[in-house]
N, C-alpha and C positions, 0 to 999 in steps of 0.2 A: 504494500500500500504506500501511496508517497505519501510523504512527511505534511502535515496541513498544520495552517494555527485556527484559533478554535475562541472567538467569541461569546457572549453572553448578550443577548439584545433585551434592554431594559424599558422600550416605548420602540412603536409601530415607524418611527418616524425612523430613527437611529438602525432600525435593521433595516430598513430600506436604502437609507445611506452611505451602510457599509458594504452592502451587495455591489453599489452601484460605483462605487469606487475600486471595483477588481473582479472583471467579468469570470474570472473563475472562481468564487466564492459562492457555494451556495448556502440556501437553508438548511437547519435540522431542525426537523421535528420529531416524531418518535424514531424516522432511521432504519423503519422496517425495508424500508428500500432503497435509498441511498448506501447504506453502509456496506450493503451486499454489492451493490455494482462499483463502491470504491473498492471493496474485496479482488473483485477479479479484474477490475483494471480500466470499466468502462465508464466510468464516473474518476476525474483524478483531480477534485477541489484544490486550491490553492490556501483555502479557508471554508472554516464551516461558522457560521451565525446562530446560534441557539434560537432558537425564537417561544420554547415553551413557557415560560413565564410571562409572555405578553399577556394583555388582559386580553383573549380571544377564545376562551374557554368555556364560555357560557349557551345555553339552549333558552330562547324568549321567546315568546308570542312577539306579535307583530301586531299593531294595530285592528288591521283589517281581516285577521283571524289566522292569518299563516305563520310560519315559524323563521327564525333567526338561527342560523346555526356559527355556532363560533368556528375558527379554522382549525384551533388548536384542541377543541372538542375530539377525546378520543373516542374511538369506534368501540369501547364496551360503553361508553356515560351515553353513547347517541344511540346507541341498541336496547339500552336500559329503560333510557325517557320514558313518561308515559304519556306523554303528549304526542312522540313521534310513536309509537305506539297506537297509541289511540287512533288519532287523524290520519297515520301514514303508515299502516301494519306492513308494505311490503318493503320500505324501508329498512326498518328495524329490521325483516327477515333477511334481508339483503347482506344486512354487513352479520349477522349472524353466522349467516352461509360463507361469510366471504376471507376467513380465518379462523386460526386457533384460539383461544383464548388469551394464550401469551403476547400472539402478535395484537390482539383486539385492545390489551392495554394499553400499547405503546402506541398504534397506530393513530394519526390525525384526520381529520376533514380535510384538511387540505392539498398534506401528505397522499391521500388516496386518489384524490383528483388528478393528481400529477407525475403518478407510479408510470415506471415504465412499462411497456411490452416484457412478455416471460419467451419471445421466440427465440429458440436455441442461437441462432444464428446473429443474434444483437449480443447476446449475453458473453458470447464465444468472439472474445476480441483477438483470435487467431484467423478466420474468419472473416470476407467482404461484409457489409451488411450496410447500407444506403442511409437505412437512420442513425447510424453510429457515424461513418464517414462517407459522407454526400458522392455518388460518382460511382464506389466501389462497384455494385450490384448487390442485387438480391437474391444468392441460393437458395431460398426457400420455394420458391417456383418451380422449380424444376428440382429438388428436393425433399426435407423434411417436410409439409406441412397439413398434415393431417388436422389440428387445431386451428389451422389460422383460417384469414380471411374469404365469407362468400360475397359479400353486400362491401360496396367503397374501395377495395382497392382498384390496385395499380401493377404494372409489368414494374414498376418502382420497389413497391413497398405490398408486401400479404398478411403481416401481422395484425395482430387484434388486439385491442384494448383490456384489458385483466381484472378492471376495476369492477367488481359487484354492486357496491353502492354507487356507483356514479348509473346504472339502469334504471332505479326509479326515481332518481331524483330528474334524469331525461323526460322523463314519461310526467313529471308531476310541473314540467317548466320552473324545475329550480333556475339561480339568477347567483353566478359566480361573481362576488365581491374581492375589489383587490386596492392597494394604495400603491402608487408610485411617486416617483420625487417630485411631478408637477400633480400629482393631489391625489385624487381616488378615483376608482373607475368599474365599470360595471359589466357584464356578460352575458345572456343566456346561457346554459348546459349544453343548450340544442347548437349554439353556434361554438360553443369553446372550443372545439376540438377541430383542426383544419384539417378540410380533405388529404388524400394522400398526392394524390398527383404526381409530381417529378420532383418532391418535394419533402421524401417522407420523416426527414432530420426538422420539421418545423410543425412541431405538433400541436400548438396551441394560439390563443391569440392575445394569447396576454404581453404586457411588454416588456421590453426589458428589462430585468432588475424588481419587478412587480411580484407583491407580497399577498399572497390570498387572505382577507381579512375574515372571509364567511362566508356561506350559503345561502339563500334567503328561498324558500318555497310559499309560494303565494297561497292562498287558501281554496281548498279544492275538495270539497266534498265529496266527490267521488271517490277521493283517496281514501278515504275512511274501509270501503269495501273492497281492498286491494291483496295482490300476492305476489312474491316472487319467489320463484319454482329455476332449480338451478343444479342441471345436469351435469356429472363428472365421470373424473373413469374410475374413481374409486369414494366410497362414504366418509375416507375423514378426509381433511383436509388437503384439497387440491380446486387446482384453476378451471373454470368452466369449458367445458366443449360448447357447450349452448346454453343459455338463461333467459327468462321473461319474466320481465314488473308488467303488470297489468292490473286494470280496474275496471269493474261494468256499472254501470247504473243502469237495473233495467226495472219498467213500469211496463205494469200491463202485458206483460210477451213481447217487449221490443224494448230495444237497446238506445236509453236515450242519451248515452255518452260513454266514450270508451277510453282509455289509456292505456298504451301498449309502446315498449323500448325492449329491445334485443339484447340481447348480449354475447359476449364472442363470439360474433359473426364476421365485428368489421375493426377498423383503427379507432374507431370511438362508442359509446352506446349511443343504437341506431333507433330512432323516434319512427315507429311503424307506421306511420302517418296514411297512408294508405290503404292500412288494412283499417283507421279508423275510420276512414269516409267511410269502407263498405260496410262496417257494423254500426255506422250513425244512423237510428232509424228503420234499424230490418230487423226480421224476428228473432228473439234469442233463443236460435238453435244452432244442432251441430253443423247445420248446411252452410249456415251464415260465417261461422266460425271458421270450417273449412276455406269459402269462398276468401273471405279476409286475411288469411294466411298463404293463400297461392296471391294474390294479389301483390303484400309487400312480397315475398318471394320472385316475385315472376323479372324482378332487377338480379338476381342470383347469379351470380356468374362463378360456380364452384372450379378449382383445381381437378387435376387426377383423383387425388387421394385425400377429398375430403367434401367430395357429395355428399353423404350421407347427412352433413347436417340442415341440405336443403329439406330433408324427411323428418331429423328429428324437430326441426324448428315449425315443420309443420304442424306434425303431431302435438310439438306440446302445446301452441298457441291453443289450439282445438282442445284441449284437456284442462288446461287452464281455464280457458273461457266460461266451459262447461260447468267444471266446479265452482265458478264465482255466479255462475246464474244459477244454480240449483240453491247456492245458498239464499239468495235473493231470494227466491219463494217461499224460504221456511219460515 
């Protein structure tokens, strides 16, 4: 590991200032994924910034009924809430699903927003790989890549995003908060994350030197009646092949509002938006459900050797759906 120094940031303002004075400096927050890729050589800080003791730790209501998530909020106090609980159950099951227990202590809000890809071929800095050094190429094409990308890549870049929690907070129009040196600034979830293109070393749109301050999910009743259901190749603890946050509102036998975001499909969690128009309004059945998931699928564009998740992501859409409308009627 190279040799790094290693501040302490005491106000929001002072970590932003010290990032921004030595472009190789990054944050820490809990470390569950920085320190691992300063380990094997793909992350090599000049300095590290402490930032958990900032005051960004806190879970609030908001005004107008939605939630305020602090950045430094770690993923067991934000799985615990009973607010996010409450209003936003597939949330909590999200990061539930999305670590051990050990990592869930350590882990942050912001930290998790901003995790890298787990594709062998990034990690492996023996190895080309386009998002580590722009140009090289992408063996994972022609390759390993059984898990990575159906939906958004590129002959660039096939990796997928890792993140669990960052799925329903897509689906629920979370709004990424962040300060930089000329003041504060703001994002949708659904826009944070930048296509791949020819481009795939620029994964975000945040700015330079720019410190995630919190979350903010606006109020969504819907979400109250929600799940996220999250496929692997083994029960304990591993990265998903496929996951879905979903939520149904249905009245009457028809579906008067839907929320669906993908997961390990693509380079960021992917807003089904398509399969909601076709469940806005139609009966809530399996046919519907079906129809809505060939729909956002029908963009799919699988590898050799990783169709199968154009099937599983069918399937679970349709099983998911099914179990939140049946509860609906009880």
């Amino acid at each position: 590991m190279r040799e790094f120094d290693y501040r302490r940031a005491t106000d929001v303002a002072g970590a932003v200032a010290l990032l921004g004075a030595d472009p190789d400096t990054r944050y820490l927050g809990g470390g569950t994924n920085l320190v691992d890729l300063m380990k094997t050589g793909v992350e090599r800080p000049t300095r590290l910034v402490d930032i958990r003791e900032l005051p960004l730790d806190r879970i609030e209501s908001t005004r107008d009924g939605g939630l305020r998530i602090g950045a430094t909020v770690t993923n067991a106090d934000l799985a615990a809430h009973p607010e996010v609980r409450r209003r936003y159950p597939a949330l909590a099951q999200a990061v539930l699903a999305g670590a051990s227990g050990q990592l869930r202590n350590m882990a942050t809000v912001g930290g998790n927003l901003l995790q890298r890809t787990r594709c062998g071929y990034f990690t492996d800095v023996t190895r080309p790989c386009n998002k580590r050094i722009p140009g090289s190429g992408c063996p994972a094409v022609e390759g390993e890549h059984h898990n990575h990308a159906i939906l958004g890549a590129s002959e660039h870049c096939v990796a997928v995003h890792p993140s669990d929690m960052a799925v329903p907070l897509t689906a629920f129009d979370a709004v990424v908060h962040y300060e930089t040196a000329d003041g504060p600034g703001e994002s949708p979830l659904a826009d944070f994350y930048l296509p791949v293109g020819e481009t795939p070393h620029l994964e975000t749109v945040l700015p330079s030197g720019a410190l995630i301050t919190g979350v903010v999910l606006p109020p969504a009743p819907v979400a109250a009646r929600s799940r996220y259901r999250k496929v692997r190749e083994r029960a304990s603890y591993a990265f998903a092949i496929g996951s879905l946050a979903a939520a149904l509102d249905v009245r009457d036998g028809v579906v008067h509002e839907a929320r669906l975001a993908l997961g390990a499909v693509a380079s960021r969690p992917w807003r089904a938006r398509a399969a909601e128009e076709v469940l806005t309004g139609a009966p809530a059945a399996p046919e519907t459900y079906a129809a809505a998931a060939e729909a956002e699928l029908a963009a799919a564009r699988p590898l050799p050797h990783n169709g199968y998740k154009v099937t599983l992501m069918r399937n679970l859409v349709v099983a998911v759906l099914t179990e939140l409308a049946e509860e609906a009627t009880r």
